[in-house]
VOSEDO-267080 format. One record per residue: residue in one letter; x negated, y negated, z of N, C-alpha, C, O, CB in turn. Coordinates in steps of 0.2 Angstrom, whole numbers, plus 2048, in hexadecimal, padded with zeros to 3 digits. Glycine has a CB too. Example, Ala and Ser with C-alpha at 12.3 -4.5 7.8 and 13.67 -1.06 7.14 Angstrom:
// residues 2
A7BE81C8277C28168277BE8108277B981182A7C781682D/S7C080B8237BC8058247C08008277BD7FA8287BA80381D/
//
This chain:
// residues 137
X43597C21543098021143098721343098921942997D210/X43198C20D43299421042A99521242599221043599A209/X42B99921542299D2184209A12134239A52104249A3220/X4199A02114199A420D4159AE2114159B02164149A0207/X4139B020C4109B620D4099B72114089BC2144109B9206/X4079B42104029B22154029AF21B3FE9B021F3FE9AF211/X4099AA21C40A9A822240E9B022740D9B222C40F9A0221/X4119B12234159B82254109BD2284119C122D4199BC21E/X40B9BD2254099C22274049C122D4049C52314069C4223/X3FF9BB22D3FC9B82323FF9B923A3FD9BB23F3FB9B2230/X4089B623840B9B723F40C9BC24140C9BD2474119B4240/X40E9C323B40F9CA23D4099CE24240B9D22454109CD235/X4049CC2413FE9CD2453FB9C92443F79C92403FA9D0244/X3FD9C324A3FA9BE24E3F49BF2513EF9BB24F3FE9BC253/X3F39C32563ED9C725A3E79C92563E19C72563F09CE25E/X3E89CF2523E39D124F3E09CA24B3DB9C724D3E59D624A/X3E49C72473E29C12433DD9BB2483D89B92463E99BE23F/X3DF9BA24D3DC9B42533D69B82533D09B62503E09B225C/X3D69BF2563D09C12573CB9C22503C59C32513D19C725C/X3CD9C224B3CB9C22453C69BC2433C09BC2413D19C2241/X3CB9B72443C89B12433C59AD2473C19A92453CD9AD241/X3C69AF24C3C09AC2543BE9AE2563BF9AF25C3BF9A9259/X3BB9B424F3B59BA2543AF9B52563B09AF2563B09C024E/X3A99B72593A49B325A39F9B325639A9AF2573A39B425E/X3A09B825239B9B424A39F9B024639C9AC2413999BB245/X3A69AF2473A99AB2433A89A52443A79A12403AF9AA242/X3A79A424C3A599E2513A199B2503A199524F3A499F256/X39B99F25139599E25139399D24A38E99A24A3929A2255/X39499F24339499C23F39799623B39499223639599F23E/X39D99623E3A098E23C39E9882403A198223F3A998D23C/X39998924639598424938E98324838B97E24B39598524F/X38D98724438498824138098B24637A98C24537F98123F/X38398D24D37E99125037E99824F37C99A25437F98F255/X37F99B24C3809A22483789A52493749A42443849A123F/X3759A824E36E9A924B36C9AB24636E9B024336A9AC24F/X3669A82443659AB23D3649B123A3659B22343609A923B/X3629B523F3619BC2403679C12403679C723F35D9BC247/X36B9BF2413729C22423769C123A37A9C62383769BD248/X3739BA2353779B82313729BC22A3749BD2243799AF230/X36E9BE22C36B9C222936C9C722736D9C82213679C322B/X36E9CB22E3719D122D3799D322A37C9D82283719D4232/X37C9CC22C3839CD2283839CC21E3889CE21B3889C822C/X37C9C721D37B9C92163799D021537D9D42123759C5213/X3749D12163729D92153799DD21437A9E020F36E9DD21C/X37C9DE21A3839E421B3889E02133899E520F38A9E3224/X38A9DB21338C9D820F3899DB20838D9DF20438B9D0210/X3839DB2063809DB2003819E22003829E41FA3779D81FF/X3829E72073839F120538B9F120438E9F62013819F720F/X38E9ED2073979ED2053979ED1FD3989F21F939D9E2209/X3939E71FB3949E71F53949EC1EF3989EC1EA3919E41F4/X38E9EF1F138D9F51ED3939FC1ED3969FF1E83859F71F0/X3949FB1F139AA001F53A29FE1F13A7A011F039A9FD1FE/X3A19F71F13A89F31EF3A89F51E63AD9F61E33A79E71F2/X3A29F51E33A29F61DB3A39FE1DD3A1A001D739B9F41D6/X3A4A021E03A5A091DE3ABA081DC3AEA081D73A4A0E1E4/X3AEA061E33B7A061E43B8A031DC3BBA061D83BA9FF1EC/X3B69FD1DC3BA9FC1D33B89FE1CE3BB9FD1C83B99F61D0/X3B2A061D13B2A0A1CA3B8A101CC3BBA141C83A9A0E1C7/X3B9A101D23BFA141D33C6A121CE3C8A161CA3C1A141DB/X3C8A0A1D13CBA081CD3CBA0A1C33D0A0A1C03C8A021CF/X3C6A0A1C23C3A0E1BC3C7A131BA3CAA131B43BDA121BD/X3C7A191BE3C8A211BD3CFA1F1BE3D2A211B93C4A281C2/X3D2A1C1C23D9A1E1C63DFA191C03E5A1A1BF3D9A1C1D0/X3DCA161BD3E1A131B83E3A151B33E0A181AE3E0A0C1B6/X3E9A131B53EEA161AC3EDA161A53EDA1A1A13F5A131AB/X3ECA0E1A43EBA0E19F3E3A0919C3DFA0619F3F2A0B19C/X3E4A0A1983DDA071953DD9FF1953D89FC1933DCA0A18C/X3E19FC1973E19F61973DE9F319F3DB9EE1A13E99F3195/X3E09F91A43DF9F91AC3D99FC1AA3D49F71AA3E59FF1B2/X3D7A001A83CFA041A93CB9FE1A73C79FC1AB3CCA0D1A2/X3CC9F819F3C79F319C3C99EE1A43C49F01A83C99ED193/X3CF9EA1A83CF9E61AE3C89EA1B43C29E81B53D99E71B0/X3CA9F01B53C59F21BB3BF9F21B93BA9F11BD3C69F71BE/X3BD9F41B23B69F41B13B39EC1B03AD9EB1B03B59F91AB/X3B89E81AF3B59E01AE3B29DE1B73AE9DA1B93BE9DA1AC/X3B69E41BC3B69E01C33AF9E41C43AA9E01C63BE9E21CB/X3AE9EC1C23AA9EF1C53A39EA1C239E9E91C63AB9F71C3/X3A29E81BB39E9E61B739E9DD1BB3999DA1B93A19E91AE/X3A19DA1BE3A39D41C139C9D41C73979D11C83AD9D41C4/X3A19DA1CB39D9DB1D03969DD1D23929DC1D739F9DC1D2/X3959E11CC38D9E21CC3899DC1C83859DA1CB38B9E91C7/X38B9DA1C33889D61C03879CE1C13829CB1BF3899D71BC/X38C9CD1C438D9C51C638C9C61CE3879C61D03969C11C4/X3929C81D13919C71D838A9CB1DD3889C71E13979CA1D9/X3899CF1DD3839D01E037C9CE1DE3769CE1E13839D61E0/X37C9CB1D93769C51D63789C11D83739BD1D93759C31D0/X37E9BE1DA37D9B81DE37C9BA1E53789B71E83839B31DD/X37E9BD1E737D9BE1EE3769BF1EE3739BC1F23819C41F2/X3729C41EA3699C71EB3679BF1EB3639BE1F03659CC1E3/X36B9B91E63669B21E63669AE1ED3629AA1EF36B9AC1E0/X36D9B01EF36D9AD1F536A9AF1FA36A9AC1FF3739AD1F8/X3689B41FA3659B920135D9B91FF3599BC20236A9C3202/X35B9B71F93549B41FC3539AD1FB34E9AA1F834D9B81F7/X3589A91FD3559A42013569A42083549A020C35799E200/X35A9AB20835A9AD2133519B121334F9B22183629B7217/X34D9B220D3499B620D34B9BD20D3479C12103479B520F/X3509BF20A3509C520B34F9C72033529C41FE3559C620F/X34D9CD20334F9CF1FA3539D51F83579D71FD3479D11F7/X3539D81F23579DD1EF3559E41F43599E71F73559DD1E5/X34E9E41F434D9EC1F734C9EA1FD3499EF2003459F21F3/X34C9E620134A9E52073539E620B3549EA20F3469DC208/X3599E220735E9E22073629EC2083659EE20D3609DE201/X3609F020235F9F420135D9FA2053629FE20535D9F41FF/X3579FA2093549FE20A3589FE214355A0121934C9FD207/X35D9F821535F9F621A3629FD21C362A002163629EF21A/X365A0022036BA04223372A032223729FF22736AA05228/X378A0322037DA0122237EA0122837BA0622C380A0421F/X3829FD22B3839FB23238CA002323909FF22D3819F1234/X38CA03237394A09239397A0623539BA09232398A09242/X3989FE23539F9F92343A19FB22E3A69FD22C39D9F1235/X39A9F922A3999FB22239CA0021F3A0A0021A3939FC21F/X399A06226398A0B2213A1A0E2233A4A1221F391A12222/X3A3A0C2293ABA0D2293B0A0A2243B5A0D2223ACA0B22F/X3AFA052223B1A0021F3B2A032173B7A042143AD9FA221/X3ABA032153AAA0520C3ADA0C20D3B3A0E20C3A0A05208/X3AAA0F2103ADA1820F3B4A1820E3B7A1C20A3ABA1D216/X3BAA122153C0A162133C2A1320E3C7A1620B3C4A16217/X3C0A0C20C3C3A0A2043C1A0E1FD3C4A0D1F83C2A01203/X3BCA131FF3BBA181F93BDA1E1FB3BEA211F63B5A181F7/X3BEA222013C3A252023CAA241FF3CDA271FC3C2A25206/X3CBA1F2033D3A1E2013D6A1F1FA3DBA211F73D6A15203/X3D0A1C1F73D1A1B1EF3D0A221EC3D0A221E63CBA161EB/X3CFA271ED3CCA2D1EB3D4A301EB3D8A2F1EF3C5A311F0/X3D5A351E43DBA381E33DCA3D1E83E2A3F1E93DCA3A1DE/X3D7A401EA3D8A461EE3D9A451F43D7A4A1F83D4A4C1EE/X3DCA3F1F73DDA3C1FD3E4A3C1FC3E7A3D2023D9A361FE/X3E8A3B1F93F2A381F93F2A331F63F7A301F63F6A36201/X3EFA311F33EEA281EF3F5A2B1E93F5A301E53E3A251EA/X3F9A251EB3FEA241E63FCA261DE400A2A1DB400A1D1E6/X3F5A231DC3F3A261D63F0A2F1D33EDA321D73EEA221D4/X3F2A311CE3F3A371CF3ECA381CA3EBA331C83FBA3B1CD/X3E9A3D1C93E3A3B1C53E6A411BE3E9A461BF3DBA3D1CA/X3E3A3D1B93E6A421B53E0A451B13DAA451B13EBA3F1B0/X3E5A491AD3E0A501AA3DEA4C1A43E1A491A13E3A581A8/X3D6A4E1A43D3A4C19D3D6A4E1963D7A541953CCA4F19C/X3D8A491923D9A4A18C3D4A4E1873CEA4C1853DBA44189/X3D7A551853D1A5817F3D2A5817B3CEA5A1763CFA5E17D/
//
């Protein structure tokens, strides 16, 4: 059987990926000892990614070609505001946690490294393959 694209790649970076996968929150999560206090906070950061993650698919928005790409990303931007972080807000107050409690949390470095460069990267005035164009009058 051929290898596929995901076996290729896993072996291409072996190291990163182990230590990926047996961090010790992965560990300690897939054994249930994960303190609760810890899994708290990775809802919270989770629930601030999110917010962050619908920007990026309104970038998706501005940066496509045609109107058929602009209705696809605005389905994801409109996906993820409206479906997906309601299910996560449902899930995160049976951790007790709520919408403005979640909110009012700080981004933790990781987050804010993480969301910033995938909206950076996406931003035209960075080198992004997509070129931005001029408004039609």
């Amino acid at each position: 059987m051929a290898e596929g694209l995901f076996d290729r790649l896993v072996a291409a970076s072996a190291e990163p990926w182990r230590a990926y996968t047996r961090h010790e929150f992965v560990m300690l999560l897939a054994s249930g000892t994960l303190p609760q206090a810890c899994f708290r906070r990775y809802l919270t950061q989770d629930y601030l990614f999110l917010i962050h993650f619908a920007r990026a698919w309104g970038l998706a928005v501005y940066k496509s070609d045609t109107l058929a790409e602009m209705r696809r990303a605005q389905r994801l931007v409109a996906a993820t505001l409206d479906v997906e972080i309601g299910l996560h807000i449902d899930y995160c107050r049976g951790w007790g946690l709520s919408e403005a409690a979640m909110g009012a949390e700080p981004e933790a470095m990781a987050t804010v490294a993480y969301t910033r460069f995938v909206l950076i990267a996406g931003l035209p005035e960075t080198g992004s393959t997509s070129k931005p164009r001029s408004p039609r009058v």
